[in-house]
N, C-alpha and C positions, 0 to 999 in steps of 0.2 A: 787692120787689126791683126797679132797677133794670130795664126790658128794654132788651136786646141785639136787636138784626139786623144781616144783612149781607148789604151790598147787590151786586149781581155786576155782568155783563154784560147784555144781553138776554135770552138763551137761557139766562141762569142756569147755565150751563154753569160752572165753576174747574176748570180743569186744574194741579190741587196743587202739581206738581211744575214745569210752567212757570211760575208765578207764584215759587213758590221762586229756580227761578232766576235770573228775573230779577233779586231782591231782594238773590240773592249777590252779583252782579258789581255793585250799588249800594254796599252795606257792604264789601266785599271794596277796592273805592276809596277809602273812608273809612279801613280802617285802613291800605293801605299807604301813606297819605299821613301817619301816623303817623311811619315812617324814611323813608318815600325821598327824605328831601333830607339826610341824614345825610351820606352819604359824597361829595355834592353840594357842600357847603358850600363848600368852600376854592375851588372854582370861582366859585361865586355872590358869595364878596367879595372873589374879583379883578375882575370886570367889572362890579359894580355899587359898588365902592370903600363896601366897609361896613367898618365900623372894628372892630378886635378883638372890642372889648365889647358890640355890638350884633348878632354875627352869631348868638349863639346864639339869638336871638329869632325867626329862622327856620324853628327846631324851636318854641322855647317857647309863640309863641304861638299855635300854632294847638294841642299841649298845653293849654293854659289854656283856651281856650273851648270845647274839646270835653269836656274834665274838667268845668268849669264849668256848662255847658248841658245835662248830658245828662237829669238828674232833670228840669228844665223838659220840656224834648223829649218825654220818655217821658208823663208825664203831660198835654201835650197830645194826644200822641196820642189817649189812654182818651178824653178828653173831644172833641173836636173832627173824631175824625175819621181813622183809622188810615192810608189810601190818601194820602189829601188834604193830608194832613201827612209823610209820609215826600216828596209829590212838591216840597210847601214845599223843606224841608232838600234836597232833591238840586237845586233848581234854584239856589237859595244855592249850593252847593257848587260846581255847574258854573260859574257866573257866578263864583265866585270863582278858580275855578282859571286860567278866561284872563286876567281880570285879572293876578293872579301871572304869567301867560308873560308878560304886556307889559308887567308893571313894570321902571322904568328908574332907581328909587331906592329905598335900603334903607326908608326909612318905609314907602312905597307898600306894596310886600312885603310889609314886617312886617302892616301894619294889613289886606291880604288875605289873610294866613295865616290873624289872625285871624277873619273872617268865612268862610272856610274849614272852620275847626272848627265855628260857630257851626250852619252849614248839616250838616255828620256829626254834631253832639250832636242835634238832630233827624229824622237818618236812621235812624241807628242802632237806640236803644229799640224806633222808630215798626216799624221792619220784621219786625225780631225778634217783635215783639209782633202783627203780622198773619202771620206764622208759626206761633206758638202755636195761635192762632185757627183757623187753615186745618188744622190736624190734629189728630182726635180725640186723647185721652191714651192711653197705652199705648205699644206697641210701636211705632208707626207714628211718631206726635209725638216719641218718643226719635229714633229712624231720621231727623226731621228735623233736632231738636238737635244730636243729634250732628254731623253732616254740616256746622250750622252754626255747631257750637263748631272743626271743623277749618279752614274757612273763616277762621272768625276767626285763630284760631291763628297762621295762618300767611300772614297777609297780611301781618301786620310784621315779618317775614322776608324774604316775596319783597319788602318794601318797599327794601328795602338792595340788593338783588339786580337791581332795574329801575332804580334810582337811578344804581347804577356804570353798567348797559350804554349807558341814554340821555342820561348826561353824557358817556360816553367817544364815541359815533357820532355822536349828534347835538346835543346840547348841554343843558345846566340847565332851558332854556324845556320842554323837551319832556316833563319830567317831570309839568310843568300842562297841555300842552296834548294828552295822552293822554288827561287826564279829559273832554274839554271832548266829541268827537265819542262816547264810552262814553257819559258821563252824559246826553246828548242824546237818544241810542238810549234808553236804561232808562225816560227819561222819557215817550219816546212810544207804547212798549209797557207800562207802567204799569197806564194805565185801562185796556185793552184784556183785561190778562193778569192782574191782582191785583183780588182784591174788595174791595170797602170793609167796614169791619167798622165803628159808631159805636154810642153811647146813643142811643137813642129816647125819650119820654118822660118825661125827666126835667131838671132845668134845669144848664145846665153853669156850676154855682161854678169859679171860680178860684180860689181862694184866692192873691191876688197880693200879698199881705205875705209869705204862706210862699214863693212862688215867688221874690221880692226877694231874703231873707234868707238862703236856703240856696244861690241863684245867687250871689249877690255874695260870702258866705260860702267857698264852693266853688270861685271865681277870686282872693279871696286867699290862702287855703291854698295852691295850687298855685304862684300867683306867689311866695306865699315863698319854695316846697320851690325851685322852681325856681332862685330868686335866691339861695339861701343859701351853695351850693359859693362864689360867687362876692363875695359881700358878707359870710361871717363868721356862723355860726348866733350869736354875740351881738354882733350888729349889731344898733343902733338900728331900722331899717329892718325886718330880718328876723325882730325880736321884736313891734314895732308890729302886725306883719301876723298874723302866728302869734296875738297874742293879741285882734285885730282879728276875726280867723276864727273864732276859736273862741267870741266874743261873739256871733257873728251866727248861729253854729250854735246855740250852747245857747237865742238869742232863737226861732231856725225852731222848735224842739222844742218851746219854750212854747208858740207860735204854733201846731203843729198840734194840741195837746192841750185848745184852746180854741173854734177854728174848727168851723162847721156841716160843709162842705165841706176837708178837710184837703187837700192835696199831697202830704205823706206820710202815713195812716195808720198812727197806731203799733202798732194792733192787729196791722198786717200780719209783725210780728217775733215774731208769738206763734208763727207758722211756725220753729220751732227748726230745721229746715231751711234754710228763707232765711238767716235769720241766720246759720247758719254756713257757708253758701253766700257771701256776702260777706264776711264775715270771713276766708275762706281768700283770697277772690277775690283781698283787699287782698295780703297775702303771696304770692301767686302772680304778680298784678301787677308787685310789688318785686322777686321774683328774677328773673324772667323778664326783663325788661325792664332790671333793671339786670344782668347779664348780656350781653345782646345793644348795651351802651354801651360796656360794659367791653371785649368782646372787639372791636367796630368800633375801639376808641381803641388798643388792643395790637398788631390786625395794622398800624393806619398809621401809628403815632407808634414803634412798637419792630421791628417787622417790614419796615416800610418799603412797605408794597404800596397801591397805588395804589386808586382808587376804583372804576373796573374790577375789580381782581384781590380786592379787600372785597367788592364785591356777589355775586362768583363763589364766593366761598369760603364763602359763609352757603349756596349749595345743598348745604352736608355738615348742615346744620340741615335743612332744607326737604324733602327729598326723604324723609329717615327719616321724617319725621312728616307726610309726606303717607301712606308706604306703613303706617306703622300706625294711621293715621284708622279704615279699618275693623275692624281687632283690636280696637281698643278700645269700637267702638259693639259689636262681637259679645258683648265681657266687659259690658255697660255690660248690653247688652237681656238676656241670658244668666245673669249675676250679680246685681254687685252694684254701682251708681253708687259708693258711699261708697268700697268695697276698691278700684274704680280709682282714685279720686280721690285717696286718700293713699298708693296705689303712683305716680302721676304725683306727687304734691309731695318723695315720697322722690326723684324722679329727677330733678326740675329743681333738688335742693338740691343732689344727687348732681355734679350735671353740675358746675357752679360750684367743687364742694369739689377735683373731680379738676380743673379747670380753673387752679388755683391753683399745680399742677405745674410751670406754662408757663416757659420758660429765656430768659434773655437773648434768644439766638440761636436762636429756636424755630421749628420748623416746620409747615406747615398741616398732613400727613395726620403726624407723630410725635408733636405735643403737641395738636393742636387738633380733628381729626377726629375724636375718643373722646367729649369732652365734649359736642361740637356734635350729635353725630349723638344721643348718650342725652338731650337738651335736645329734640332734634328728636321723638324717640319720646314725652317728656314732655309736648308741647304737647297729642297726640293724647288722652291721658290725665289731664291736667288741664282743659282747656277743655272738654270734650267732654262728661263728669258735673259741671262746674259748671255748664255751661247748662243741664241737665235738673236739678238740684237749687236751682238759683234759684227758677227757675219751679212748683217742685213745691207743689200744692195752692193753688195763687192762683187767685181767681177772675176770668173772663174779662172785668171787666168793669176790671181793676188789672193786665194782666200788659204794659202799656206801662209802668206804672209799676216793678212787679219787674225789667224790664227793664234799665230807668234805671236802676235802683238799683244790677245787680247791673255793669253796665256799668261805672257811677261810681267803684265799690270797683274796680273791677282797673284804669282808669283814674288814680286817685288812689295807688293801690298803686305805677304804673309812676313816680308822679312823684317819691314818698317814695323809693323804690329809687334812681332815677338821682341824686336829692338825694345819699343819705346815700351811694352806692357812691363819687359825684364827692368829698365832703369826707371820706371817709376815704382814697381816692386821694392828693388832693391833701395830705393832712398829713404822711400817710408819705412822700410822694415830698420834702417839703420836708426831714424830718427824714433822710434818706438823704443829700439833697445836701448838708446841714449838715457830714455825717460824712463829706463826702470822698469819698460814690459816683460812681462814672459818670454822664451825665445816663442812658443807655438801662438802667443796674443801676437807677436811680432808679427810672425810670417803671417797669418790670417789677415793681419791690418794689411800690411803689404798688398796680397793678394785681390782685396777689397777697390784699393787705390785703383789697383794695376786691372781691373775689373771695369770700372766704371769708367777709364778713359777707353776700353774695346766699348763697352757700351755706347760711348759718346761719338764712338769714328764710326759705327755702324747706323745710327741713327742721321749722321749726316751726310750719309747715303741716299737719304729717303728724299730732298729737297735736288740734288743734282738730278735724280732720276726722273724727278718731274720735273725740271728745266730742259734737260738737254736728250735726253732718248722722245723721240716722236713717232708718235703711233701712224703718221703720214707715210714715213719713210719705210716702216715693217708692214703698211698695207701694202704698201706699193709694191714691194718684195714678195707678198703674198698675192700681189694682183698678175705678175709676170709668171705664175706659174703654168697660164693657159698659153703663153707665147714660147717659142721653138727655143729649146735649149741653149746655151749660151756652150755647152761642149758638146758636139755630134753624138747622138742619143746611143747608146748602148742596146743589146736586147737585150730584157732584165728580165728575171725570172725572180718572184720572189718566194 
């Protein structure tokens, strides 16, 4: 078997939980930079004159290379170097983020958003996965998951929420140049506060046919979903790619089942856990996300409220599902991951189905505070036992990779969601106005539609989750916490 070390400070000293934190407020970056140019936007193509069709590219494409890159990422990590590689990905990121304040043309932007994502599909995996590491399994290693399945959760929330305040005070630049002195800081307490964890001993394969295939694979799928609301699911273009992606996948899967050194091991799906860990992930992704599209486009385009009073209104989302972060690590370390995990996908289909209620003439605390806030209590209950069920039973020498992987599905989940919530939106809203509606009856009907199929893909979460994640498999991950390390134990100081 491969050997594992990890390398510390001097004094060999890791203090757990500083090194943790530091790695939140890195990835906590990463994903509010997921929305917080959402409610941004209409500012950014007034002053940098981008043209209709190109502003969405602003979200998209740093979407696409985080989608994209993250399985690459993850599995550098394993092989290259867990510390040294998350510092790669954040100095990418930072570097990319000033860029972005100082761009003064939509290309520039665009083509910094994407190397933006480029540098978070490498933070991301890479951190999680010296997480893992850093905490034996059991109760303690869930107690981290957890903590950093809320984290996650709710940074593309507060992303909407910092987007409004720093467009409305100080302007669209500021939303990039927030990251630039944070990520400066992370980076320099990094090596000081995080260990490095690598292979010793053994020769690090790439396998860079599979890393080709399933990367380029993984940025067209996405650039379809992406493109599709907008160019027609049987468009030339959006079938080209769709069935472009799907050739370079099915090629990576040959490619791994052949290679000395894989990318993705497919043994690793033998984990009926994992797998259904990202198979929820993908559905959790989709409602989730398409959800928090729908309801941003409803309060601004039918409600009227400004990008301020949007980013203000997602704290009826934020705030619940910060205060039941801990309820649910209690039910998670106390119970049962699986029974939270399909009581959270019951509530963020939940949320969506009641959100569909919403009236012309709707108001934030009569129609929208019910839904947002039981979405809010959701993320804590969904993110929180899929981190600890992704990871369950991987060994430490692949959980950059589990990571990627499980990242990827709720990443590509959020693109499928905003896809399909946008082109079912957009049909009904055309067929309303056919018939004579108002444009604001229009879009509300729209919205409604595009409402109840999130509702419908989160709820069919709730049935996978009780087929395929097994409380066998996360005991048993919980039962090897009394048995010797699986990486030569660290002194840890917490």
């Amino acid at each position: 078997m491969t050997a594992l070390t990890a390398v510390s400070r001097p004094d060999h000293v890791v203090h757990r939980w500083r090194a943790f934190a530091v790695l939140a407020v890195a990835v906590f970056m990463e994903v509010i930079d997921l929305t917080i140019t959402n409610v941004a936007l209409p500012t950014i193509g007034r002053e940098l004159h981008f043209s209709e069709t190109n502003l969405q590219w602003v979200i998209t494409a740093y979407a696409i290379t985080f989608g994209g890159f993250l399985l690459l990422g993850g599995r550098a990590a394993d092989l290259f170097g867990r510390r040294r590689i998350v510092m790669l990905g954040l100095a990418v990121f930072t570097g990319a983020s000033l860029a972005c304040a100082l761009a003064t043309s939509e290309g520039f932007l665009i083509a910094m958003r994407g190397l933006q994502g480029i540098g978070a599909a490498i933070v991301v995996p890479s951190a999680l996965s010296i997480v893992t590491n850093l905490f034996e399994e059991g109760a303690e290693r869930n107690k981290a998951l957890g903590a950093w399945g809320a984290i996650a959760a709710s940074g593309a929330t507060f992303g909407v929420v910092f987007g409004g305040l720093l467009t409305r005070y100080l302007g669209w630049q500021y939303i990039f140049y927030l990251n630039v002195p944070i990520g400066s800081l992370v980076l320099l307490l990094i090596p000081r506060m995080v260990p490095e964890s690598k292979l010793e001993n053994a020769r690090r394969r790439f396998d860079p046919l599979g890393a080709l295939t399933v990367t380029t694979g993984l940025l067209a799928l996405v650039y379809a979903l992406s493109k599709a609301p907008q160019d027609g699911w049987g468009a030339t273009r959006t079938i080209a790619l769709l069935a472009g992606s799907a050739v370079l996948l099915v090629v990576f899967l040959i490619v791994e089942t052949r290679v000395d050194a894989p990318m993705l091991p497919m043994r690793i799906f033998k984990l009926r856990t994992l797998a259904g860990a990202n198979a929820v992930g993908l559905l959790l992704g989709a409602s989730f996300f398409g959800l928090i599209f729908i309801g941003t486009l409803y309060m601004q385009q039918v409600l009227g409220y400004s990008a301020l009073q949007t980013g203000l209104a997602w704290l009826v989302l934020c705030v619940p599902g910060i205060a039941a972060a801990g309820l649910a690590q209690a039910f998670v370390t106390r119970g049962s991951a699986k029974t939270v995990l399909a009581a959270g996908m019951a509530m963020v289909g939940g949320a969506s189905l009641w959100a569909t209620t919403v009236p012309v003439h709707g108001h934030l605390l009569n129609n929208l505070a019910g839904p947002f806030a039981i979405a809010g209590v959701a993320t804590a209950f969904t993110f929180i036992p899929i981190s600890i069920a992704g990871l369950a039973g991987v060994s430490a020498d692949e959980t950059g990779l589990a990571s990627g992987l499980l990242n990827t599905s709720q990443r590509v989940g959020g693109a499928v969601g905003v896809a399909v919530a946008s082109t079912v939106f957009a049909s009904h809203y055309d067929t309303l106005v056919r018939h004579g509606h108002a444009n604001t009856a229009a879009l509300t009907g729209g919205f409604q539609w595009a409402l109840w199929v999130c509702g419908a893909i989160g709820i069919a979460g709730i049935p996978l989750t009780l087929l395929l994640v097994r409380r066998s498999e996360i005991a048993e991950t919980l039962a090897q916490a009394a048995t010797p390390a699986r990486e030569p134990a660290l002194a840890v100081a917490d």
